[in-house]
C-alpha positions as a Markdown table, in Angstrom:
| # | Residue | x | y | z |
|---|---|---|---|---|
| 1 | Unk | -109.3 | 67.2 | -73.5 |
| 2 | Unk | -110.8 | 65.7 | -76.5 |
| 3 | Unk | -114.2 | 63.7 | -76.1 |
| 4 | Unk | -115.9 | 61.0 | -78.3 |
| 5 | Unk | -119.9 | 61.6 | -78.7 |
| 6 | Unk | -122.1 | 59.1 | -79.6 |
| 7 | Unk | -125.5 | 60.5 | -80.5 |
| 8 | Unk | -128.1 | 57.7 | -81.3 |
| 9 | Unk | -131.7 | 59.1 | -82.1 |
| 10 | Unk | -134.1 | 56.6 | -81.8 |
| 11 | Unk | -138.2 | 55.4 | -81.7 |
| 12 | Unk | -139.4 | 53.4 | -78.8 |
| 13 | Unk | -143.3 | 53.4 | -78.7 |
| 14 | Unk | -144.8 | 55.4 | -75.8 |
| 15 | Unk | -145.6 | 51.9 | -73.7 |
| 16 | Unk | -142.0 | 50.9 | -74.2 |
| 17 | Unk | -140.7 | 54.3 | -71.8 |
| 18 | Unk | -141.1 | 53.1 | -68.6 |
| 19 | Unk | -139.7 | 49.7 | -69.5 |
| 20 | Unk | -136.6 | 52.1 | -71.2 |
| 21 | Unk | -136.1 | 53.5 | -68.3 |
| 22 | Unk | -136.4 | 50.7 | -65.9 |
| 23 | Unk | -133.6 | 48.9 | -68.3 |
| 24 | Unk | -131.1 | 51.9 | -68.7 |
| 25 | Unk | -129.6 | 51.5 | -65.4 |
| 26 | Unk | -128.0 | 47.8 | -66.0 |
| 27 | Unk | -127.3 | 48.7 | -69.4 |
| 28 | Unk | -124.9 | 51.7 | -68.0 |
| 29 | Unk | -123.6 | 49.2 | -65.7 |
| 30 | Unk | -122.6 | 46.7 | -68.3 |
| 31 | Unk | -121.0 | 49.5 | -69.8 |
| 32 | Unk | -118.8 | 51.4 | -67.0 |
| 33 | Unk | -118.1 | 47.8 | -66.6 |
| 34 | Unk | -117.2 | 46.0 | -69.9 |
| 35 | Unk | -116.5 | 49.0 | -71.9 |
| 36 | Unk | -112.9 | 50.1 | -72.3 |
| 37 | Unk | -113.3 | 54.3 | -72.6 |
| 38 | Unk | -116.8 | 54.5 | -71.8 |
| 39 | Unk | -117.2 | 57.9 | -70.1 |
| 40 | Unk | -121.0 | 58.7 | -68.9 |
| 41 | Unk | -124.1 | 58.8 | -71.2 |
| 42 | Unk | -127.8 | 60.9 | -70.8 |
| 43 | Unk | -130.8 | 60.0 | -72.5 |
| 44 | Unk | -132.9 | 62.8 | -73.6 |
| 45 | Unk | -137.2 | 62.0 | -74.1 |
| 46 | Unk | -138.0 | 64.2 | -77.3 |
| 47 | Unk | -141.4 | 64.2 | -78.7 |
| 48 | Unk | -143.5 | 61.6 | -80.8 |
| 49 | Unk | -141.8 | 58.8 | -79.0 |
| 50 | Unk | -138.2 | 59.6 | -79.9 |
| 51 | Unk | -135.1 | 59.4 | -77.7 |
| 52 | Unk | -131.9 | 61.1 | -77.9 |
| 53 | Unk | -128.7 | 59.0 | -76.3 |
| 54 | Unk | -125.8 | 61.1 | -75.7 |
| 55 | Unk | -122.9 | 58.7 | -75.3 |
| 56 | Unk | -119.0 | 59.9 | -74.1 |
| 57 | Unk | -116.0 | 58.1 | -75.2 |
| 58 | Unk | -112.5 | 58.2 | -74.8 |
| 59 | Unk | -111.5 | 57.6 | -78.3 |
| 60 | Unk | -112.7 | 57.0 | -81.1 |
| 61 | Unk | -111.7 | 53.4 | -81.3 |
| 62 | Unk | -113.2 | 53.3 | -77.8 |
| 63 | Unk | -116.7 | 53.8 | -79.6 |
| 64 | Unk | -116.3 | 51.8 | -82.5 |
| 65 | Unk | -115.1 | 48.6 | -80.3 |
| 66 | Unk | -118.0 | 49.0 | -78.3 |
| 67 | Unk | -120.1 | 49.2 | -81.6 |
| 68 | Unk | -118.6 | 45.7 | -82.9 |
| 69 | Unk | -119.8 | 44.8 | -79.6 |
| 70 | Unk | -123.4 | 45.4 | -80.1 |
| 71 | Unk | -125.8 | 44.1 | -77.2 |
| 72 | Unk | -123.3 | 41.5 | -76.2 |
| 73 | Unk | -124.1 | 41.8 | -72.4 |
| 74 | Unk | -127.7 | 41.1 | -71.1 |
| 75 | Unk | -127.8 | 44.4 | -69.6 |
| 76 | Unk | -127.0 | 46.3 | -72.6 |
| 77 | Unk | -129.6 | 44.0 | -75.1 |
| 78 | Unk | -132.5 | 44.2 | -72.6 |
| 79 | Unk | -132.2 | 48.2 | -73.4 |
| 80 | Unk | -132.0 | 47.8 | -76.7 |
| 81 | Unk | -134.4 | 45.0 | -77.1 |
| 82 | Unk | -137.0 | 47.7 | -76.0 |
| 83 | Unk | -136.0 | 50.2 | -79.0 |
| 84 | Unk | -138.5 | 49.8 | -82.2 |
| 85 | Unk | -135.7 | 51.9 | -84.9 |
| 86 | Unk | -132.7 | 53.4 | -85.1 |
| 87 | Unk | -133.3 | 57.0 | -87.0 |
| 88 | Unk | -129.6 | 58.2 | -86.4 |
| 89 | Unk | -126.5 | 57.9 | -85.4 |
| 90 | Unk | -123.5 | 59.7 | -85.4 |
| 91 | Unk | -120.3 | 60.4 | -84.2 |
| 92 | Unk | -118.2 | 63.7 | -83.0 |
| 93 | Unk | -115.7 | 65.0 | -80.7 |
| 94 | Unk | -116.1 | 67.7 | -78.0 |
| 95 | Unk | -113.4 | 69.8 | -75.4 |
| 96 | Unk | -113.4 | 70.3 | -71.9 |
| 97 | Unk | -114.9 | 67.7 | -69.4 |
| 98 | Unk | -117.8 | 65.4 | -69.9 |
| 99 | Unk | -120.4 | 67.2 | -68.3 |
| 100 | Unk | -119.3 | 70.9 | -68.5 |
């Protein structure tokens, strides 16, 4: 099975993590909800204030609806209301189960 990966790095100052955190739940929500091929997701902490979000899709075209979406749902914008840059983002495929 082929996987879509969304992997976002991004800076969120170090008094904006427990907020983050405290928002990611609802934002997941908004997506296993809203989101047509949204799989599961982690969020990796990395030094210097930088986050890594691991995102699983579908499809492709799963991801890049979503992305026209943008922070359309109040769940998903309060998470990214809290993140200061974007440094990355890219996308790839993967095999086997999301997870393994």
């Amino acid at each position: 099975m082929t996987t879509t990966v969304e992997i976002t790095r991004f800076r969120a100052s170090a008094g904006r993590a427990e907020a983050l955190l405290a928002a990611r739940p609802a934002m997941l929500r908004d997506f296993e909800t809203d989101r047509a091929g949204f799989l599961g997701a982690r969020l990796i902490r990395l030094a210097n204030d930088e986050w890594l979000d691991i995102v699983f899709w579908a499809s492709s075209e799963d991801f890049a609806e979503s992305r026209r979406r943008g922070g359309d749902r109040p769940g998903i914008q309060a998470f990214f209301s809290l993140i200061d840059a974007v440094i990355s983002s890219e996308e790839g495929t993967t095999t086997g189960e999301v997870g393994a």
